[in-house]
C-alpha positions, 0 to 999 in steps of 0.5 A, spaced: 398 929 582 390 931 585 385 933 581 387 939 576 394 939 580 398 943 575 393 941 570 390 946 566 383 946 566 377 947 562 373 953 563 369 955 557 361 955 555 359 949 550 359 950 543 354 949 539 355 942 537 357 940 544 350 943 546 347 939 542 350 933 544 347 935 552 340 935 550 340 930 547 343 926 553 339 929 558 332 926 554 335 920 553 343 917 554 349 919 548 354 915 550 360 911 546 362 905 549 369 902 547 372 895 548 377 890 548 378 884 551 385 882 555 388 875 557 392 875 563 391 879 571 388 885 571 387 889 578 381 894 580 387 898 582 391 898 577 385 900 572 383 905 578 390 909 578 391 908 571 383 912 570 386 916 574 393 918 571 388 918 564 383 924 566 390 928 569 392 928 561 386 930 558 382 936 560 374 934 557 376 929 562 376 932 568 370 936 567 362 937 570 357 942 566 353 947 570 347 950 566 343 956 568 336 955 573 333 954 566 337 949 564 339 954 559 348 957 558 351 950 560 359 951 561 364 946 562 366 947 569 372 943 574 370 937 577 370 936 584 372 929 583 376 927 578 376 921 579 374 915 573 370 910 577 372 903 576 365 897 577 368 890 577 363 885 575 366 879 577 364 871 573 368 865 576 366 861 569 368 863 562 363 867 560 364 870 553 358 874 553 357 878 558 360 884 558 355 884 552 349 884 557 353 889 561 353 894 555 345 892 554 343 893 562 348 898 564 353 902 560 347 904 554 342 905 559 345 909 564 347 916 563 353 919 565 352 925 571 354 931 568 352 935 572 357 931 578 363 929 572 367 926 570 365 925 564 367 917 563 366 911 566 371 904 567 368 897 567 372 890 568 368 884 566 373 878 570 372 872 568 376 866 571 378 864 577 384 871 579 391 868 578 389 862 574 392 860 566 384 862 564 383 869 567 381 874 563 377 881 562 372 885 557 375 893 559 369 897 557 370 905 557 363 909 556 364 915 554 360 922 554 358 923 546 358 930 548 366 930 549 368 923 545 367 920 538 368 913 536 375 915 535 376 919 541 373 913 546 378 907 541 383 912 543 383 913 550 381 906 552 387 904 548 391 909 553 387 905 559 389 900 557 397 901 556 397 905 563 394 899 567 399 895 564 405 899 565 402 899 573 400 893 574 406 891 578 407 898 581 405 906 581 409 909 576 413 913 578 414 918 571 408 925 572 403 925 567 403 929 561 397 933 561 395 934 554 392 944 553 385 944 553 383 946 546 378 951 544 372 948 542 371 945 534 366 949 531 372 956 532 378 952 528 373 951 522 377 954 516 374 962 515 371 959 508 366 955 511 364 960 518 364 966 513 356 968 512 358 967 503 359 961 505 353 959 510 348 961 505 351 957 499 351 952 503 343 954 505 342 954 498 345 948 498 340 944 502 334 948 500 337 945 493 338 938 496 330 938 499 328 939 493 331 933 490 329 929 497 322 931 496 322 928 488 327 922 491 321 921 497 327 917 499 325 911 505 326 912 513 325 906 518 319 909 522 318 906 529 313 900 530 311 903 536 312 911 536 316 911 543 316 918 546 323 922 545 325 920 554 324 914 555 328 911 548 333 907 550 339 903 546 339 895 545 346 892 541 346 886 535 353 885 534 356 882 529 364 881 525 367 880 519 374 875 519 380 876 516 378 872 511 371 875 510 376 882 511 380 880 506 376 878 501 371 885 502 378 890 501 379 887 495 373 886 491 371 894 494 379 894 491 376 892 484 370 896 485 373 903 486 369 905 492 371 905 499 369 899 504 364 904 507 359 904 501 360 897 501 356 897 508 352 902 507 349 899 501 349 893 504 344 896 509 340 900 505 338 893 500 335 891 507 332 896 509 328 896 502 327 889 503 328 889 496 335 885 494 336 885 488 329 888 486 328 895 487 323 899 484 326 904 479 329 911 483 328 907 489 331 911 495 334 909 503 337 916 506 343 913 510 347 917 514 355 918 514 359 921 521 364 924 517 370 925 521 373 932 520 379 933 524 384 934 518 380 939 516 381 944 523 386 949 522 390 947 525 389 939 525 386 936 530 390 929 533 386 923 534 389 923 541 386 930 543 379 928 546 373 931 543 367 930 539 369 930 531 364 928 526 358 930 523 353 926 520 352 928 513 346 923 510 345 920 503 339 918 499 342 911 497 338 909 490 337 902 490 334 901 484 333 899 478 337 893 479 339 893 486 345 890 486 350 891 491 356 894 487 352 898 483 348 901 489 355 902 492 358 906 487 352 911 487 353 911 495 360 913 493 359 918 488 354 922 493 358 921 499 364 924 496 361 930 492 358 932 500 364 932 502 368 936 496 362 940 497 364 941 506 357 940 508 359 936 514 364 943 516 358 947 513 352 942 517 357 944 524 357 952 523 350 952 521 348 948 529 349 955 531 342 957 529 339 951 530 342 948 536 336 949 541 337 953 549 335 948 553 331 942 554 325 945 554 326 949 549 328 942 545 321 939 543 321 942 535 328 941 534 327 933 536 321 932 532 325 935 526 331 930 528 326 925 527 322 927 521 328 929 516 334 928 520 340 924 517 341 920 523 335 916 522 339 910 519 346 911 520 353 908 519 358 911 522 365 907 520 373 909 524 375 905 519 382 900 521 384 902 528 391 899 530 390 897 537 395 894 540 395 886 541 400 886 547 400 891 553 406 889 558 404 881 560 398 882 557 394 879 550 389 884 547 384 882 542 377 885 539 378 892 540 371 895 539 367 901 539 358 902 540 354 908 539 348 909 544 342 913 540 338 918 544 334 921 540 337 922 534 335 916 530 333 908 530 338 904 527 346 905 527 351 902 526 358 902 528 364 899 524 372 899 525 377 894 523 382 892 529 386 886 531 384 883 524 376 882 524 372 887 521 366 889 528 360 891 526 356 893 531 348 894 530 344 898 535 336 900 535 332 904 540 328 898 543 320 897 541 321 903 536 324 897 533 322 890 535 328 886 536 327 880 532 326 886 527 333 889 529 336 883 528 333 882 520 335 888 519 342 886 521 343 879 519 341 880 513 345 886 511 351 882 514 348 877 509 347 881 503 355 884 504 358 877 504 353 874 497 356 880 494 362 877 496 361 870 492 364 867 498 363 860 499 357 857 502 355 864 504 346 864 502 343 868 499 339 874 501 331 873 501 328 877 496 323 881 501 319 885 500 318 891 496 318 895 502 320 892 510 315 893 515 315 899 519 318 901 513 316 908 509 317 913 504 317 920 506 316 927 502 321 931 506 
């Protein structure tokens, strides 16, 4: 089938959110990166007839943007070419690490063309000589954020990998299924939360929260050195958990009664406090959680149907005054939590229709706001357990793994999901805002700081830092 042969399009203007999200990537790239590592032959024909069968099945795939002469009214349109492209890079050698390196060069770096579509992109890191017993591949599939989350970008890699599979031998010879182009999130919120009553609760909300954030003057990671907003670019520290390490962590969260999510979050703002386990009294770290809000949409929206389904909520984590890590996770709990009953995440999406600027160039005050109060500054953002498959057709599959770029919504975020039995954790920063060698503190010793709560065997303790990290300060709003 051609492009769009018998396929509905997408035509429609971006909402809001999707706005947002375009702006952002045009100063500096949005994308969401998924992997996942295969054992076994894989042909760039293969992967390119499987791209191919992908963006027939999803309309947010086959799309460009067009904005006005001033960059203003931007539009989903059909794209010309509605072909994924597929780079190989090809290692003679076992080289682990290397699509890591493609992630930091190239895929985080890189923006995709909106403007031309589609909207994604294909790498195939081959190591080992093709048709020998050690070849194998890291399958990346970068993403726009302005049509993908983390959730969105797993899902599709998944449907990549089980196309390609299919075809390794051969064409398939079934037609697709396109999935119907969907309306925009923000039209499925429930009528409670986009009518006006509802908007001005939750705007007194807010205004009752900054209040409290004011007398809280919770901490936020500010650039070393300030980088103007367009020349930010997005590093990667990874790190993972193993099913020992996950096991042990599901149970003690168990005992504890809070989620795995503020385990983490908890673990990361001890750090970056840098107090563990000597918080000041009433100290605070503002987190911020994306909460997905499919199941929320009236009617539900699938994991399978492509889209950009989560907004970021923060959280004035209270680190003190014992800083201990469970106890911080269970304030960290109980604030998600009643932000949540309270749909400040639904509430935050229908409200971006007063906040979302027109253009570029009409963007420079909400950046500067984003960067000031914005919940992103230091993010967790957790899929929780993602069952990739561990085989697709002759092929072995493990590692299954998703990585948020920042552009200009923060400094640190982490990105989490539990696949083929490790817990991946992965860190990214915007480079010289945060200097590497303290990017990588911020990341060992959250790692550190989870794994001594856990009292695992052999695991050291956390360095007691300082009262406050470097570069780290306290704000008033």
């Amino acid at each position: 089938m051609t492009a769009g042969g018998g396929a509905e399009q997408l035509r429609r203007p971006l909402s809001p959110m999707e706005r947002w999200y375009w702006i952002c990537d045009q100063i500096s790239p949005l994308n969401v990166i998924a992997r996942v590592h295969v054992t076994g032959a894989v042909t760039g024909e293969a992967l390119a007839r499987a791209g191919a069968r992908l963006a027939e099945e999803h309309p947010l795939l086959r799309v460009a943007v067009a904005a006005g002469p001033d960059g203003s009214r931007p539009c989903f349109v059909a794209v010309k070419d509605a072909r994924i492209p597929v780079r190989t890079v090809r290692c003679h050698e076992l080289a682990p690490e290397r699509w890591e390196r493609e992630l930091n060069d190239v895929e985080l770096v890189a923006p995709l063309d909106l403007r031309a579509g589609p909207p994604a992109r294909i790498v195939d890191v081959a190591q080992g000589a093709p048709g020998t017993a050690g070849e194998c591949h890291d399958l990346i599939l970068t993403v726009s954020h302005v049509i993908a989350d983390g959730t969105t970008a797993m899902e599709l890699l998944r449907r990549l990998v089980e196309l390609a599979a299919a075809s390794a031998t051969a064409p398939p010879a079934d037609a697709p299924w396109p999935r119907r182009p969907l309306p925009p999130p923000e039209e499925l919120l429930p009528k409670r939360i986009n009518g006006l009553p509802r908007a001005a609760h939750f705007v007194a909300s807010v205004i009752a929260d900054q209040i409290a954030l004011v007398l809280a003057r919770p901490r936020r990671l500010e650039p070393a050195t300030p980088v103007p907003p367009a020349l930010r670019r997005t590093r990667l520290i990874r790190h993972e958990l193993d099913a020992a390490q996950l096991d042990a962590l599901v149970r003690r969260c168990r005992r504890e009664d809070v989620t795995v999510h503020s385990a983490l979050v908890a673990a990361m703002a001890l750090t970056v406090s840098g107090t563990a386990g000597q918080a000041g009294r009433g100290a605070r770290v503002t987190v911020g959680s994306p909460v997905d809000f499919r199941a929320d949409l009236v009617p539900p929206v699938g994991p399978r149907d492509a889209g950009a389904y989560v907004a970021t909520v923060p959280s004035h984590v209270q680190v003190g005054p014992t800083g201990r890590l469970w106890a911080v996770a269970r304030g960290a709990h109980r604030d998600l939590r009643r932000r949540k009953r309270l749909h400040q995440h639904l509430a935050l999406v229908s409200l971006l229709r007063f906040m979302v600027p027109r253009s570029v160039g009409r963007s420079a005050r909400a950046v500067a706001m984003v960067d000031r109060v914005g919940p992103g500054n230091i993010c967790l953002s957790n899929i929780g357990r993602y069952d990739f498959p561990d085989r697709a057709g002759r092929w072995e599959l493990s590692g299954a793994q998703f990585v948020a770029g920042i552009s200009v919504s923060g400094y640190l975020v982490a990105t989490v999901n539990t696949s083929h039995g490790s817990l991946h954790w992965n860190f990214t920063y915007i480079d010289g805002a945060v200097p590497r060698e303290r990017a990588e503190w911020i990341a060992h010793r959250a790692v550190r700081t989870l794994l001594s709560g856990l009292g695992l065997a052999g695991t050291p303790a956390p360095d007691q830092g300082r009262a406050l990290m470097p570069d780290t300060t306290t704000t008033r709003g």
